[in-house]
VEXNURO-131493 format. One line per field, with one value per residue: residue number from 1; x, y, z of N, C-alpha, C, O in turn. Coordinates in nm, 4 decimals. Atoms other than C-alpha are relative to their C-alpha. Example, Ala and Ser with C-alpha at 12.3 -4.5 7.8 and 13.67 -1.06 7.14 Angstrom:
<atoms>
num = c(1  2)
n.u = c(0.0890  -0.0820)
n.v = c(-0.1190  -0.1190)
n.w = c(0.0000  -0.0060)
ca.u = c(1.2300  1.3670)
ca.v = c(-0.4500  -0.1060)
ca.w = c(0.7800  0.7140)
c.u = c(0.0900  -0.0770)
c.v = c(0.1200  0.1090)
c.w = c(0.0000  0.0730)
o.u = c(0.1936  -0.0261)
o.v = c(0.1181  0.2198)
o.w = c(0.0665  0.0899)
</atoms>
This chain:
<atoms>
num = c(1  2  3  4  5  6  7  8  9  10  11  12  13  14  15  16  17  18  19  20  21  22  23  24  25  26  27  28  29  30  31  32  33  34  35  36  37  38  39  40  41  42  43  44  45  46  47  48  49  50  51  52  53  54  55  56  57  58  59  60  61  62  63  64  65  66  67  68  69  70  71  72  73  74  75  76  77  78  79  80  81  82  83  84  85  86  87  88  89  90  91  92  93  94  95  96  97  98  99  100  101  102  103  104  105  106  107  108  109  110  111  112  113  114  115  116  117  118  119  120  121  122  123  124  125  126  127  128  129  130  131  132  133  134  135  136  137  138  139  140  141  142  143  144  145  146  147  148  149  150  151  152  153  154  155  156  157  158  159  160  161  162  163  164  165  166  167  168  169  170  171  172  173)
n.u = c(0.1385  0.0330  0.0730  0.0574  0.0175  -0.1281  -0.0788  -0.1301  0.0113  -0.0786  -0.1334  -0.0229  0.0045  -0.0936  -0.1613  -0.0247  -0.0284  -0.1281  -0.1144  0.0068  -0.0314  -0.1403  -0.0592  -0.1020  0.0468  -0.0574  0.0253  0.0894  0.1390  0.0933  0.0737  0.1086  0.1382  0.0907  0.1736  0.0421  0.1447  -0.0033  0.1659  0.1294  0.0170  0.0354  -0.1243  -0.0458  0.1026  -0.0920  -0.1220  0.0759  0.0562  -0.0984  -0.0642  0.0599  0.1384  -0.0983  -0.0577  0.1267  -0.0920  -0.0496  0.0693  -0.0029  -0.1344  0.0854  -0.0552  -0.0866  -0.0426  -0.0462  -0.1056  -0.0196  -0.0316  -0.0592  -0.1337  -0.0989  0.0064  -0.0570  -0.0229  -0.0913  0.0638  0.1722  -0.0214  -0.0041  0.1202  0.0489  -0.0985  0.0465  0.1479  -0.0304  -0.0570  0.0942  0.0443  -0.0709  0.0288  0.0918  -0.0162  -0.1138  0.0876  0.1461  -0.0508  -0.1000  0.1163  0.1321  0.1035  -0.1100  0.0417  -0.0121  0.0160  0.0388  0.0067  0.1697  0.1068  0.0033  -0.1020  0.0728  0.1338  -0.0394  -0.0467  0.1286  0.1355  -0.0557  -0.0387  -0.1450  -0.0746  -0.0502  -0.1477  0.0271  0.0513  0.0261  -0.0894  0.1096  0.0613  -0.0715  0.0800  -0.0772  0.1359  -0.0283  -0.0068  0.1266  0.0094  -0.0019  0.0838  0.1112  -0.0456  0.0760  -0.0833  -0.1290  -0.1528  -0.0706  -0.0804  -0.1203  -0.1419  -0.0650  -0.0980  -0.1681  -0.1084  -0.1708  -0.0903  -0.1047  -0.1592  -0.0768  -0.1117  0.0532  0.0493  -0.1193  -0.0547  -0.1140  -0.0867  0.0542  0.1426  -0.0035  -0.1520  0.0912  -0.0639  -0.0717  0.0144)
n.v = c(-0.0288  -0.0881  -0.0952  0.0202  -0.1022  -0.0854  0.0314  0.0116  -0.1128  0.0546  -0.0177  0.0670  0.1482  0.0082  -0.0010  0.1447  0.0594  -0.0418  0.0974  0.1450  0.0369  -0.0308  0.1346  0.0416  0.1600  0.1020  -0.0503  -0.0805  0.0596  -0.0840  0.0627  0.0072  -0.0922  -0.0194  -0.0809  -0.0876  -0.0191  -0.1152  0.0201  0.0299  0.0273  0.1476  0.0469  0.0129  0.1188  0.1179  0.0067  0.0348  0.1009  0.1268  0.0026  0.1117  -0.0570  -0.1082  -0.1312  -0.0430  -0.1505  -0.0717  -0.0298  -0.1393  -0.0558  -0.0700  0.0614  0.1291  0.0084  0.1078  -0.0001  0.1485  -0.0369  0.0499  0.0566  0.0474  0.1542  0.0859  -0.0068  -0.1261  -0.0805  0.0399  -0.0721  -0.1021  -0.0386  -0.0229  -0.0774  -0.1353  -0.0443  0.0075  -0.1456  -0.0868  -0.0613  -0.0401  -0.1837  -0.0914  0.0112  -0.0719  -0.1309  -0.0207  -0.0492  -0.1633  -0.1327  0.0436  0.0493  0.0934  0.0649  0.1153  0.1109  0.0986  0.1084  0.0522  -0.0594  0.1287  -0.0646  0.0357  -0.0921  -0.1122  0.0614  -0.0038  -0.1329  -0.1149  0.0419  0.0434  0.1698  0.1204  -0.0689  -0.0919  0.0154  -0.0919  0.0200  -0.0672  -0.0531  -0.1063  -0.1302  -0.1663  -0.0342  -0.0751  0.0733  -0.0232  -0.0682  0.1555  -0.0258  0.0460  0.1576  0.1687  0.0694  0.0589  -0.0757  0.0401  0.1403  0.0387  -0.1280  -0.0366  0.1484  -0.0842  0.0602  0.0635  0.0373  0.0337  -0.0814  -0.0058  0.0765  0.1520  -0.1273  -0.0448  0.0953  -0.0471  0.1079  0.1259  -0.0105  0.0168  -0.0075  -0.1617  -0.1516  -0.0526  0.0760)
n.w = c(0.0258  0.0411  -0.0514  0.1167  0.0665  0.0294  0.1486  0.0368  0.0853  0.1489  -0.0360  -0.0733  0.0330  0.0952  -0.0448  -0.0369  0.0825  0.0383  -0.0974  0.0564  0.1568  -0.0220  -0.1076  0.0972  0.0865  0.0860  0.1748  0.0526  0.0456  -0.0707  -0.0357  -0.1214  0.0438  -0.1178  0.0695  -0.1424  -0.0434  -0.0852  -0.0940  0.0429  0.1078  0.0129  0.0126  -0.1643  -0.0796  0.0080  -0.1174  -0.1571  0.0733  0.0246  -0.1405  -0.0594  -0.1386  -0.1049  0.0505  0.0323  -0.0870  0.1280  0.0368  -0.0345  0.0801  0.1364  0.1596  -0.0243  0.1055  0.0046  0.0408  0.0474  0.0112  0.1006  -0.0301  0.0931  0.0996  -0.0050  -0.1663  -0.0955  -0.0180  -0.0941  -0.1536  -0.0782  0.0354  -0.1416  -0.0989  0.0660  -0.0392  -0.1214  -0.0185  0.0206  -0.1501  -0.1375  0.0757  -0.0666  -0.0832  -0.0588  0.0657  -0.0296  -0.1074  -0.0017  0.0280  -0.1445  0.0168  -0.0451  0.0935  -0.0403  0.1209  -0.0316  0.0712  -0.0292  0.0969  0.0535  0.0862  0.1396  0.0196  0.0379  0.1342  0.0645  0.0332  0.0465  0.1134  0.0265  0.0876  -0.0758  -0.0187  -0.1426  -0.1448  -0.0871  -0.0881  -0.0770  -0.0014  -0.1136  -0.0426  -0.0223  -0.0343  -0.0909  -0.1369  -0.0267  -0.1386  -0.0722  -0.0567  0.0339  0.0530  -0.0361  -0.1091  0.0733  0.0413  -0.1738  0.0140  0.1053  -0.0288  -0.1367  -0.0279  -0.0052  0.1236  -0.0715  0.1617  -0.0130  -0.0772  0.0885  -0.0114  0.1309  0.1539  -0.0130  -0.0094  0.0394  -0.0114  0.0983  -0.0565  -0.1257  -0.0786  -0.0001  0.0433  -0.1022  -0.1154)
ca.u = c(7.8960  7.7770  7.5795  7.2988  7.1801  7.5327  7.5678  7.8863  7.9758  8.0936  8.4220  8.4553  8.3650  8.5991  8.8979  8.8845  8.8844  9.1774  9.3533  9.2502  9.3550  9.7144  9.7892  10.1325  10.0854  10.2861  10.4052  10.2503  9.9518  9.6998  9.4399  9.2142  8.8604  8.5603  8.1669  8.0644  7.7175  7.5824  7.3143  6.9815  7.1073  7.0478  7.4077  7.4512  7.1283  7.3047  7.6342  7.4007  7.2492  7.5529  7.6956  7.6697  7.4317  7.7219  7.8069  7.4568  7.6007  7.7069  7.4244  7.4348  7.7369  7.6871  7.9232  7.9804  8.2599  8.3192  8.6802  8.7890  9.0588  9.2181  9.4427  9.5660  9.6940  9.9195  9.9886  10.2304  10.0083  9.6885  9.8777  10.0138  9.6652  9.5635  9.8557  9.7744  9.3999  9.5188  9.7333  9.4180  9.2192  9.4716  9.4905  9.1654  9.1335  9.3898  9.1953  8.8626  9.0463  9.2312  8.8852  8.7009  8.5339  8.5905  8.5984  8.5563  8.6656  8.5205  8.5411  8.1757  7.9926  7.8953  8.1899  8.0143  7.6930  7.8579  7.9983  7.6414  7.4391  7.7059  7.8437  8.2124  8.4288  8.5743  8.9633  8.8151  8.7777  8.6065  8.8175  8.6196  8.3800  8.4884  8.1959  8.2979  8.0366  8.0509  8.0718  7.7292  7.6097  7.7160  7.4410  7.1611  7.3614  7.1634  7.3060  7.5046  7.7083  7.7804  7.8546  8.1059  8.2719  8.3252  8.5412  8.8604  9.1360  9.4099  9.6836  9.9490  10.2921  10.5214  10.7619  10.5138  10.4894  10.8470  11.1305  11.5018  11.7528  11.5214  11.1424  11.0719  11.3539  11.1885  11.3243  11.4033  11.4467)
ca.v = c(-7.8518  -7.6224  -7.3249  -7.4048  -7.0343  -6.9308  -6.8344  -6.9330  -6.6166  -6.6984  -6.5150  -6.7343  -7.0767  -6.9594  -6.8875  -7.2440  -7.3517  -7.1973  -7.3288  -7.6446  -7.5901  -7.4436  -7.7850  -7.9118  -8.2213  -8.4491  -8.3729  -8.1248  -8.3515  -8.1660  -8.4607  -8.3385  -8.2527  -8.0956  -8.1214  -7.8620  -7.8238  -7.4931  -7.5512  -7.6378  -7.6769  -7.9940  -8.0920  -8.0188  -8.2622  -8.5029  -8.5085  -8.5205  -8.7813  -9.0103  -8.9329  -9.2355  -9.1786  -9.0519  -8.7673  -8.6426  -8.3306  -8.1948  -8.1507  -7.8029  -7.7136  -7.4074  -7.6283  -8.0134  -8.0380  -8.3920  -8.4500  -8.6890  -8.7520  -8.8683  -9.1555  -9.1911  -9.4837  -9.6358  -9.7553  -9.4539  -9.2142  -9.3468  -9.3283  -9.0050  -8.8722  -8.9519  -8.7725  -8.5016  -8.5025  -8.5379  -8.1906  -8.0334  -8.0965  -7.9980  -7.6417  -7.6040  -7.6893  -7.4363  -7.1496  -7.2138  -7.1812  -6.8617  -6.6769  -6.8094  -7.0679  -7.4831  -7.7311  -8.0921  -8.3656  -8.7297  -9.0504  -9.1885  -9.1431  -9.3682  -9.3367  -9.5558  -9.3791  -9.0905  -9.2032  -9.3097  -8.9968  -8.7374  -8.9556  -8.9784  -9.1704  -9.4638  -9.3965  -9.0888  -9.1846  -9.0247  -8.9413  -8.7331  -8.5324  -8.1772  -7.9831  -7.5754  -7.4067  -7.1656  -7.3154  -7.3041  -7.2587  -7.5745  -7.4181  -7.5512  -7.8679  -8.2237  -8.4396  -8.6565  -8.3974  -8.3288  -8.6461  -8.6736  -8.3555  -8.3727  -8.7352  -8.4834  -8.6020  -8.8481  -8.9351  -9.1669  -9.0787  -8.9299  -9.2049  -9.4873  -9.2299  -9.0901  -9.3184  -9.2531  -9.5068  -9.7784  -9.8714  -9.8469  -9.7082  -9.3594  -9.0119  -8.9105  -9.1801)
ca.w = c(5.3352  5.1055  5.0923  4.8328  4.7773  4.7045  4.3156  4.1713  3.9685  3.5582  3.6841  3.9704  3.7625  3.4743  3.7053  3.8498  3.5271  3.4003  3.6851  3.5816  3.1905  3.2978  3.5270  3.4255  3.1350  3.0306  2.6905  2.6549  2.5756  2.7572  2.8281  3.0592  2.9718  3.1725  3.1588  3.3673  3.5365  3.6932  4.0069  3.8384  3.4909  3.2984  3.3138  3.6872  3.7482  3.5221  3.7332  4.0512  3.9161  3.8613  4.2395  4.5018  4.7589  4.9974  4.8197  4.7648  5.0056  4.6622  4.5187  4.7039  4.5173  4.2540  4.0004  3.9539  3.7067  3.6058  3.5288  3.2548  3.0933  2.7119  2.7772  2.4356  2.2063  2.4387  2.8228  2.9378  2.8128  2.9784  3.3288  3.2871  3.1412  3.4799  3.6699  3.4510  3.5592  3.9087  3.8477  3.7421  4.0235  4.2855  4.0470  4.0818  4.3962  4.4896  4.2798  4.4065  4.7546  4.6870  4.5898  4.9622  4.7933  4.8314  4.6161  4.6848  4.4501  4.4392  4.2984  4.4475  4.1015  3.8522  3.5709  3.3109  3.3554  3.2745  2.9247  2.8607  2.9224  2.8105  2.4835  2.6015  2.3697  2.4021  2.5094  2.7844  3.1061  3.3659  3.6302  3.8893  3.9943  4.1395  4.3296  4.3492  4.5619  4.8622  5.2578  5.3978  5.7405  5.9655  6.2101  5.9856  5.8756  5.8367  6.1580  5.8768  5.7636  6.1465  6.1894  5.8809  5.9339  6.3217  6.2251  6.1459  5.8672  5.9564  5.6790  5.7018  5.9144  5.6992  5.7954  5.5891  5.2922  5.2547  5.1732  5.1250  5.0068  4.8789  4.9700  5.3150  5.4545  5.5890  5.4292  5.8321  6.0757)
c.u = c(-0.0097  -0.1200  -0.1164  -0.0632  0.1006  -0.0053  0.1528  0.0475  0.0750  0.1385  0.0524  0.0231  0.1345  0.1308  0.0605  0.0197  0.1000  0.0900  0.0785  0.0978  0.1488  0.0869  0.1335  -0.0412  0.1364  0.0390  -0.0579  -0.1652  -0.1090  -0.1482  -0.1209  -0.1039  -0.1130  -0.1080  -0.0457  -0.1248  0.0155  -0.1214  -0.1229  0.0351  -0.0053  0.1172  0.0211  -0.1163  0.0314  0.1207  -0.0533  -0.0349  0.0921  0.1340  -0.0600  -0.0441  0.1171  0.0681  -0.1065  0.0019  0.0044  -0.0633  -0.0609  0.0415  -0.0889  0.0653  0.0186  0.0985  0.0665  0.1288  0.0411  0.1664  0.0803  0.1166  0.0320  0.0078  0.1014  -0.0163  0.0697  -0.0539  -0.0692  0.0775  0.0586  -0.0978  -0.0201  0.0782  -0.0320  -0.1422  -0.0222  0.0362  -0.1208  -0.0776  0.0612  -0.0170  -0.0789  -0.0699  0.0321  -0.0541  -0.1388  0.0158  0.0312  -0.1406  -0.1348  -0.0832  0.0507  -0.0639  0.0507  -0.0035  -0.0359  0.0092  -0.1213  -0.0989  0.0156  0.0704  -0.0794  -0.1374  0.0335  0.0609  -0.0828  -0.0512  0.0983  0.1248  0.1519  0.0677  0.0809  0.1811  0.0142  -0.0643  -0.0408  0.0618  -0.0851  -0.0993  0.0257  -0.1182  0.0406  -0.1653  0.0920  -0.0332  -0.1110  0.0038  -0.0274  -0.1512  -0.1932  -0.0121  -0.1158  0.1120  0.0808  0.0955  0.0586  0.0364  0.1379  0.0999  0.0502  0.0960  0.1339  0.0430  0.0818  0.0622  0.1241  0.1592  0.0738  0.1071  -0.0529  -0.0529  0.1446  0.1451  0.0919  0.1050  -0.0560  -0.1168  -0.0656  0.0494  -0.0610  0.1228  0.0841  -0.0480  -0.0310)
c.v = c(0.1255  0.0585  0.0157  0.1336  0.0466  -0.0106  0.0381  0.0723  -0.0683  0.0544  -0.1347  -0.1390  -0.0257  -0.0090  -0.1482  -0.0534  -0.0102  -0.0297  -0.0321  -0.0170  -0.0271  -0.1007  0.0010  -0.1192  -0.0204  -0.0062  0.1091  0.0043  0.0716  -0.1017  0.0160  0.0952  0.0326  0.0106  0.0469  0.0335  0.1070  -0.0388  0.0325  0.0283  -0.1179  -0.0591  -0.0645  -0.1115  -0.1112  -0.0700  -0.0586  -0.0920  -0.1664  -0.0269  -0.1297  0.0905  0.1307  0.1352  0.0539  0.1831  0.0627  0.0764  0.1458  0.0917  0.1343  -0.0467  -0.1330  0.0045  -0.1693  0.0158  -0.1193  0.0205  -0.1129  -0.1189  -0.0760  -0.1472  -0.0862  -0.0014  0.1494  0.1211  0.0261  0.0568  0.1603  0.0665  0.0154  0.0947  0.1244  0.0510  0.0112  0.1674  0.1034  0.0220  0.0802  0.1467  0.0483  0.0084  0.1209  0.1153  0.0497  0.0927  0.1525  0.1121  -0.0412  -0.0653  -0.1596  -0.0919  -0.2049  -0.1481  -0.1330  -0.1007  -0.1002  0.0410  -0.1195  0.0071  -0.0372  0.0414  0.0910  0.0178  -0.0012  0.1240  0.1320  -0.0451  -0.0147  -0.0827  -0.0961  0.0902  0.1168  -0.0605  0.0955  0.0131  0.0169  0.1062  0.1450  0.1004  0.1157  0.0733  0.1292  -0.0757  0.1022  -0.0197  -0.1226  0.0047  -0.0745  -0.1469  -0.1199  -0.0760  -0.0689  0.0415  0.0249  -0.0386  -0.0277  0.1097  0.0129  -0.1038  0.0926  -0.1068  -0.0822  -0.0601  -0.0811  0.0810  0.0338  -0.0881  -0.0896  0.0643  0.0295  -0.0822  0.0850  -0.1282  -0.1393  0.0061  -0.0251  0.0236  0.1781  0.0731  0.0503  -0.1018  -0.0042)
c.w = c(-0.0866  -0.0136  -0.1389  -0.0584  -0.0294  -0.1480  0.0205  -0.1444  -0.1391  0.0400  0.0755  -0.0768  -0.1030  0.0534  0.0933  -0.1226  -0.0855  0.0569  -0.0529  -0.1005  0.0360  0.0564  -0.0578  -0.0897  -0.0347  -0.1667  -0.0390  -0.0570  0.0336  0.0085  0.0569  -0.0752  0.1357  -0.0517  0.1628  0.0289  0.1104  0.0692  -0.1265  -0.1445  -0.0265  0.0443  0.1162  0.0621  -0.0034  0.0442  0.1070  -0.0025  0.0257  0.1448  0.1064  0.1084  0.1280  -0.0722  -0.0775  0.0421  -0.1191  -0.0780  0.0540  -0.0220  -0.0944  -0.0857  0.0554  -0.1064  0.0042  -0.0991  -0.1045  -0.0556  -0.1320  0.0262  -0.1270  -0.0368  0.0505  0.1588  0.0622  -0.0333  0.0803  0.1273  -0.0111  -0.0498  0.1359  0.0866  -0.0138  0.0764  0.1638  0.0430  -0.0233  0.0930  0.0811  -0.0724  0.0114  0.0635  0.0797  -0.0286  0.0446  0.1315  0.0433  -0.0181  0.1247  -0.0260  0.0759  -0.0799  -0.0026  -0.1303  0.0579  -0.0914  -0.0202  -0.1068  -0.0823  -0.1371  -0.1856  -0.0388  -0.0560  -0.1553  -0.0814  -0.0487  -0.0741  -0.1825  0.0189  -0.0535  0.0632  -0.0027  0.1184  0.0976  0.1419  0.1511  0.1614  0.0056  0.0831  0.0560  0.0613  0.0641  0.2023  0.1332  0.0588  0.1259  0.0630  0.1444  -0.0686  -0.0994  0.0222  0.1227  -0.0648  -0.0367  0.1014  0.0273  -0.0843  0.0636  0.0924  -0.0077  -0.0033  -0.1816  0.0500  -0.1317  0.1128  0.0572  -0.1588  -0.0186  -0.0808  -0.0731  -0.0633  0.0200  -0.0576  -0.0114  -0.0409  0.1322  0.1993  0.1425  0.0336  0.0051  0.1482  0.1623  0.1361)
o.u = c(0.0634  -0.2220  -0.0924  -0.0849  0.0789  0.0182  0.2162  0.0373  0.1613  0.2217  0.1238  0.1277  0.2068  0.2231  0.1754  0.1148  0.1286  0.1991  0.1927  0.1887  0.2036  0.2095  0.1547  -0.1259  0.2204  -0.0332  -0.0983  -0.2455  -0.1608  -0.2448  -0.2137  -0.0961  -0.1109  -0.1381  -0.0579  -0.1751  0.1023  -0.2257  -0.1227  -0.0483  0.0040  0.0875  0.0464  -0.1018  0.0338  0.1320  -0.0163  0.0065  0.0637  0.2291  -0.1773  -0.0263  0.1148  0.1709  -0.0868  -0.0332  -0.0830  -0.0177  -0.1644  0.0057  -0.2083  0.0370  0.0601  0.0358  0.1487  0.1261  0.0267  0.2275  0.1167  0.2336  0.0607  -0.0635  0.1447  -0.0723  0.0163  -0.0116  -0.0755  0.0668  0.0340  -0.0460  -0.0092  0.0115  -0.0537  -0.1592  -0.1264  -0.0108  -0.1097  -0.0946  0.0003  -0.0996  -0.0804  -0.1712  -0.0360  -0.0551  -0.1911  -0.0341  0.0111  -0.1417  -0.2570  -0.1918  0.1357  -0.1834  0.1571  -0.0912  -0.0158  -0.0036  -0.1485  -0.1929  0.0941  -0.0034  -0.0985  -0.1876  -0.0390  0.0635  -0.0794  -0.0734  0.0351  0.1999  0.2156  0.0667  0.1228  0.2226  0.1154  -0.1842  0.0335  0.0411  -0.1285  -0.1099  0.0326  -0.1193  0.0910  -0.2771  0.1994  -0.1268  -0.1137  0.1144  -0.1314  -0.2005  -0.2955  -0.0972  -0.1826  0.2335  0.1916  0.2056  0.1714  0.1489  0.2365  0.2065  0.1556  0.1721  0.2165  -0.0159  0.1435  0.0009  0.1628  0.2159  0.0578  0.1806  0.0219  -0.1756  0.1570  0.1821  0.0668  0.1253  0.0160  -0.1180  -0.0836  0.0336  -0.0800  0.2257  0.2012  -0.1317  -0.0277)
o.v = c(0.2187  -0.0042  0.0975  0.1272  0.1648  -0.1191  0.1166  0.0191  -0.1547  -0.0337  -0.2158  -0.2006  -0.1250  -0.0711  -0.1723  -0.1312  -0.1113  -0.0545  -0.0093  -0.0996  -0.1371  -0.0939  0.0760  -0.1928  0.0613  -0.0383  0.1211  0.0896  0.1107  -0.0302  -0.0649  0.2036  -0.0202  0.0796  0.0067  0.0942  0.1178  -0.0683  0.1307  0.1043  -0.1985  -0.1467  -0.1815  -0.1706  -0.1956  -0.1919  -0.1674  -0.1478  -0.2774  -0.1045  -0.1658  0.2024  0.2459  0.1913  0.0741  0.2840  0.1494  0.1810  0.1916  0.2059  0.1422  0.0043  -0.1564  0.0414  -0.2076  0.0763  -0.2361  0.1226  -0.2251  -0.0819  -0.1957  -0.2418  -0.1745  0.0879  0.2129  0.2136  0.1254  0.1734  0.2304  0.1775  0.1239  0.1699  0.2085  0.1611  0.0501  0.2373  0.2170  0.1314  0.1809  0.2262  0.1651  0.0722  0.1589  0.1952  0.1610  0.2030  0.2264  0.2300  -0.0293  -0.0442  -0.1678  -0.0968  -0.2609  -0.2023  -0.1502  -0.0661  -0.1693  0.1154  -0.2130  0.0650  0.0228  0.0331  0.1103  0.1340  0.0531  0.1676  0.2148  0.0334  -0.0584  -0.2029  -0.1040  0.1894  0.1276  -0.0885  0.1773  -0.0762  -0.0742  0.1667  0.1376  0.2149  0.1078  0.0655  0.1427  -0.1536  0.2252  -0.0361  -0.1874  -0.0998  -0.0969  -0.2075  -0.1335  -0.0573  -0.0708  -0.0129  -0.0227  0.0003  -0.0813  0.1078  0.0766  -0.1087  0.0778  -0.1757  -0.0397  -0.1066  -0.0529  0.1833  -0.0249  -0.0749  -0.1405  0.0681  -0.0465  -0.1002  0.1838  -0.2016  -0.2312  0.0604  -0.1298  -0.0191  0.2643  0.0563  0.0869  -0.0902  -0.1112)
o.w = c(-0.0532  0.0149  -0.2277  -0.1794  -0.0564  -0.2011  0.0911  -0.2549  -0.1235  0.0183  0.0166  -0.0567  -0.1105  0.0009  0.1302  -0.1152  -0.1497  0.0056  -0.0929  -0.0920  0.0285  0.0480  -0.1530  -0.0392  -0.0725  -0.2611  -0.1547  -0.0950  -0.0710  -0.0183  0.0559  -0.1332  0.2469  -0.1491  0.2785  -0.0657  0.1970  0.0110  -0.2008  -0.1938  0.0661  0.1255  0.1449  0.1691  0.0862  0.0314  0.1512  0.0991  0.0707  0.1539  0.0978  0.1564  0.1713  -0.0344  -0.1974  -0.0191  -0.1159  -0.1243  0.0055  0.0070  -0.1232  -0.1941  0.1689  -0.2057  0.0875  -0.2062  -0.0682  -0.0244  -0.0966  0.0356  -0.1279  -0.0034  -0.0236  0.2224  0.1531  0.0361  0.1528  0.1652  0.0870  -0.0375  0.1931  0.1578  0.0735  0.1287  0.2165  0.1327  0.0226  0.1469  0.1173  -0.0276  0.0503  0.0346  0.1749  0.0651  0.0389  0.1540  0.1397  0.0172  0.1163  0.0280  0.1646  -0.1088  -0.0287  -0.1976  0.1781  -0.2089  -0.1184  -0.0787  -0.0663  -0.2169  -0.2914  -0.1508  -0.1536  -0.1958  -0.1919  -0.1617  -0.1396  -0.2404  -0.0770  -0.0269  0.1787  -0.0627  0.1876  0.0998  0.1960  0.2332  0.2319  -0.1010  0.2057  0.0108  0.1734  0.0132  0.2609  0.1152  0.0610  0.1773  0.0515  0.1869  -0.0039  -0.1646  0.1247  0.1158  -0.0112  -0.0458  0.1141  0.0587  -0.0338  0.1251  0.0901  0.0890  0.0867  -0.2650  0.1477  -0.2278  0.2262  0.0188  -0.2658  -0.1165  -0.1643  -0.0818  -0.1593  0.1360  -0.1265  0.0854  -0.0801  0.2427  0.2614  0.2569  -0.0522  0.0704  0.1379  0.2518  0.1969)
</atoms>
């Protein structure tokens, strides 16, 4: 949940973004682009805008940055474009983190809407959507976010993730 009077300082937005830039790529290609929206600019309405209903939460954020990302003139680019745009989140992810903020990426948006209203060319795909914003006061939460957030996390065992010796065969028996 976030904390919708929280500004998200130009230091703060820039040093997530730099993370971002620094990710590792592939080649050196450097693929990954960002349109970034600041609470109540046009941008950030247009982002909000193109989020599915369940990730409306966001819209509290002080940044959406939609992630896209160049996948080039052939197949093995395209996927690692994405890997690439993958490394960027987690970077700045990891940055937002490190300065007490939190930053929640999503896929629940509408990708080809987003193409439309912001002119992306053909060949960029929009990857996600990353809202950077400060953690707001669960005391005056809507009961849905309550709801969502009290479910917890659960991830796969590391034993059906983690393979050693050929597929299936878990890393530590």
């Amino acid at each position: 949940m976030f904390d919708a009077d929280a500004v998200l300082t130009t230091e703060q937005l820039v040093a997530v973004l730099e993370a971002a830039r620094w990710a590792a790529t592939w080649g050196h290609r450097q693929p990954v682009r960002f349109i970034v929206g600041l609470r109540d600019d046009e941008t950030f309405t247009t982002i909000a805008d193109l989020l599915r209903r369940g990730n409306s939460y966001a819209k509290a954020a002080g940044a959406l940055i939609l992630v896209c990302a160049d996948e080039g003139e052939d197949e093995r680019t395209a996927r690692y474009a994405a890997v690439d745009a993958g490394a960027a989140i987690a970077q700045l992810t990891i940055e937002a983190v490190s300065r007490g903020l939190i930053a929640h990426p999503m896929a629940g948006f509408n990708a080809d809407g987003a193409c439309d209203v912001f002119g992306i060319p053909s060949g960029v795909r929009p990857i996600a959507v990353v809202a950077v914003g400060s953690l707001g006061d669960y005391d005056t939460a809507p009961p849905e976010i309550l709801e969502r957030d009290a479910q917890g996390r659960a991830r796969l065992p590391l034993e059906q993730v983690a393979f050693a010796g050929g597929w299936g065969q878990p890393l530590y028996p």
